[in-house]
ZADRENLO-241188 format. One line per 3 residues: their letters; for each residue x, y, z of C-alpha. Coordinates in Angstrom, 3 decimals, decimal comma. Example, Ala and Ser with C-alpha at 12.3 -4.5 7.8 and 13.67 -1.06 7.14 Angstrom:
AS> 12,300/-4,500/7,800 | 13,670/-1,060/7,140
//
This chain:
XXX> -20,032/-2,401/13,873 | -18,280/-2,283/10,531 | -19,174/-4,977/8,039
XXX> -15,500/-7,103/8,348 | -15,618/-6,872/12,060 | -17,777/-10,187/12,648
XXX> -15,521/-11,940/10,230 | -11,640/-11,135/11,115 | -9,291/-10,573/14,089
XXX> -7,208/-7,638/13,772 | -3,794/-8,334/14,381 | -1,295/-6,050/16,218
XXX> 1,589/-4,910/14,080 | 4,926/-6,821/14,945 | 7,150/-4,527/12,607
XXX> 8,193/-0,992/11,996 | 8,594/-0,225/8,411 | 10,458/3,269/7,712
XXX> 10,411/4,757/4,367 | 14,098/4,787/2,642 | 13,364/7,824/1,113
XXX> 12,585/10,370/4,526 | 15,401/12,097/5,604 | 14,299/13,043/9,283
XXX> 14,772/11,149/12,754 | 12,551/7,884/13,704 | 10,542/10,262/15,846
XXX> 9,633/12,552/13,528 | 8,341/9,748/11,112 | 6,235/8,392/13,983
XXX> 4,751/11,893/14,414 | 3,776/12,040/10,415 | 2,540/7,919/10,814
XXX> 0,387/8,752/13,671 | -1,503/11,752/12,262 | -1,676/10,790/8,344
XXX> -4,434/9,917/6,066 | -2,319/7,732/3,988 | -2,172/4,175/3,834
XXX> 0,061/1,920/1,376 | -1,403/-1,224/-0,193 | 1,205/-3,662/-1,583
XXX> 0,757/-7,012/-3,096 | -2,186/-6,009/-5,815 | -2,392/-8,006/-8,851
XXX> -1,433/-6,447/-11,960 | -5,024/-7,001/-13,606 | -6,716/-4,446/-11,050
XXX> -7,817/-1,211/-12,344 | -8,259/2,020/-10,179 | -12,049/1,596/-9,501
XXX> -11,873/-1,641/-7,958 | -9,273/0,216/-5,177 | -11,614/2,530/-4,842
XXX> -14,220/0,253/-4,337 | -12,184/-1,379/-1,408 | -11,188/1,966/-0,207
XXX> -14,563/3,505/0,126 | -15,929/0,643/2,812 | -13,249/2,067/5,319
XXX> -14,221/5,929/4,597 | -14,442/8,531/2,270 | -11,488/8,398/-0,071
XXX> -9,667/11,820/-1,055 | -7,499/10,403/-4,094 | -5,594/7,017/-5,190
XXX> -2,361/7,439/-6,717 | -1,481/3,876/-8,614 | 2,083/3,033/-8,636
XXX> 4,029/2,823/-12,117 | 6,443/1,179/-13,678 | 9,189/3,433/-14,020
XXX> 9,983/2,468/-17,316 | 6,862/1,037/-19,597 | 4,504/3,378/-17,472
XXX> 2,569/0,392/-16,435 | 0,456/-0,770/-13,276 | 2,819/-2,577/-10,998
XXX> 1,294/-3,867/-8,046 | 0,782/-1,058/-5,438 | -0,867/2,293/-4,779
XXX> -1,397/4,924/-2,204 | -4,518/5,644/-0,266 | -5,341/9,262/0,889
XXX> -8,799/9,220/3,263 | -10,179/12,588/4,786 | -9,896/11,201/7,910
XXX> -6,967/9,654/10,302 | -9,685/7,165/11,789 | -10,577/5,992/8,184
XXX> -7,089/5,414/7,038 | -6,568/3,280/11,045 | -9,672/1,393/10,056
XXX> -8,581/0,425/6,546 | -4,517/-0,489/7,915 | -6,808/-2,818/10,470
XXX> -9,127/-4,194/8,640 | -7,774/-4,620/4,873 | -4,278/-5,950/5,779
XXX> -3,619/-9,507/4,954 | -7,433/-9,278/3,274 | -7,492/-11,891/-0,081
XXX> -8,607/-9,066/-2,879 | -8,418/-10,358/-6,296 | -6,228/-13,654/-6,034
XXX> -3,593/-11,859/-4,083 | -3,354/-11,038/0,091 | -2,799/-7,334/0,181
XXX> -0,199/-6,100/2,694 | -1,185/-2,708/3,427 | 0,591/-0,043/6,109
XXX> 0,212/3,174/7,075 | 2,187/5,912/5,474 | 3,594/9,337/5,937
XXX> 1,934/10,662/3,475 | 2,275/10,510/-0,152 | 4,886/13,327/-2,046
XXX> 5,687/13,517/-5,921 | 7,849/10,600/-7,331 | 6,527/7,761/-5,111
XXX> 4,282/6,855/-7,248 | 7,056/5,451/-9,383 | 8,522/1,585/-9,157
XXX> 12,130/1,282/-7,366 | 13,448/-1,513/-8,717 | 15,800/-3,222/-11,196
XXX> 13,075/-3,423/-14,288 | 11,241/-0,086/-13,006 | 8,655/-2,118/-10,840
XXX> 8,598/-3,216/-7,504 | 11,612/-4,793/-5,960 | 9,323/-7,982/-5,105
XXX> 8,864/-8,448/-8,825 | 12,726/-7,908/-9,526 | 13,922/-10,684/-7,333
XXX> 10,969/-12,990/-8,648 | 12,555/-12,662/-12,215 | 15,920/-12,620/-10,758
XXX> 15,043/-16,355/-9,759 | 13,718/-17,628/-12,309 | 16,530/-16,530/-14,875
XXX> 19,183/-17,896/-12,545 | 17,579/-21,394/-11,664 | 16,798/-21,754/-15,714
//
């Protein structure tokens, strides 16, 4: 029994999220989803450095590499990273387990992913960050 087990109830995933950037059919992506290492954690808070996601990452398995995702534009921490663990069980465990988990003010949202590739790491929206970020300031200059 893993540490968080006595404490939450996994939940079963009600969505399917598919990357805007693969270019193959929905099958194929469920292939890559099903056997990758990868997981996606969303909703960090800005002040988090890279050793506290390892920290979290490390009590789901051993942890290949975290890639932090930048601000396109100021080259700044923006609120999400990507999780590569040696194992497929590992990166299962930490989907299950860490999603919706309160980690430094914030409840992360975390997913599995295909796997990580060269320019991801990068922020898609408006201001170079995350979209979630763009629409927040997007609200608050309109209602002003």
């Amino acid at each position: 029994m893993y540490p968080l087990e006595k404490y939450y109830k996994p939940t079963v995933p009600t969505s399917f999220y598919r990357e805007k950037t693969f270019t193959g059919t929905d099958e194929e992506y469920l292939e890559l989803i099903n056997n990758s290492t990868t997981v996606y954690i969303n909703n960090i808070d800005h002040s988090v450095d890279e050793t506290r996601i390892w920290e979290l990452a490390m009590l789901f398995g051993e942890v290949k590499r975290v890639i932090m995702g930048i601000n396109r534009n100021f080259l700044t921490f923006c609120g999400f990273c990507f999780v590569e663990f040696y194992r497929k069980e590992d990166a299962e465990k930490c989907k299950l387990w860490a999603d919706k988990l309160r980690f430094e003010k914030k409840s992360l949202s975390v997913d599995k992913d295909y796997g990580f590739r060269e320019g991801r790491q990068y922020g898609r929206g408006v201001f170079g960050g995350r979209m979630k970020d763009d629409n927040a300031k997007k609200r608050r200059y309109y209602n002003n």
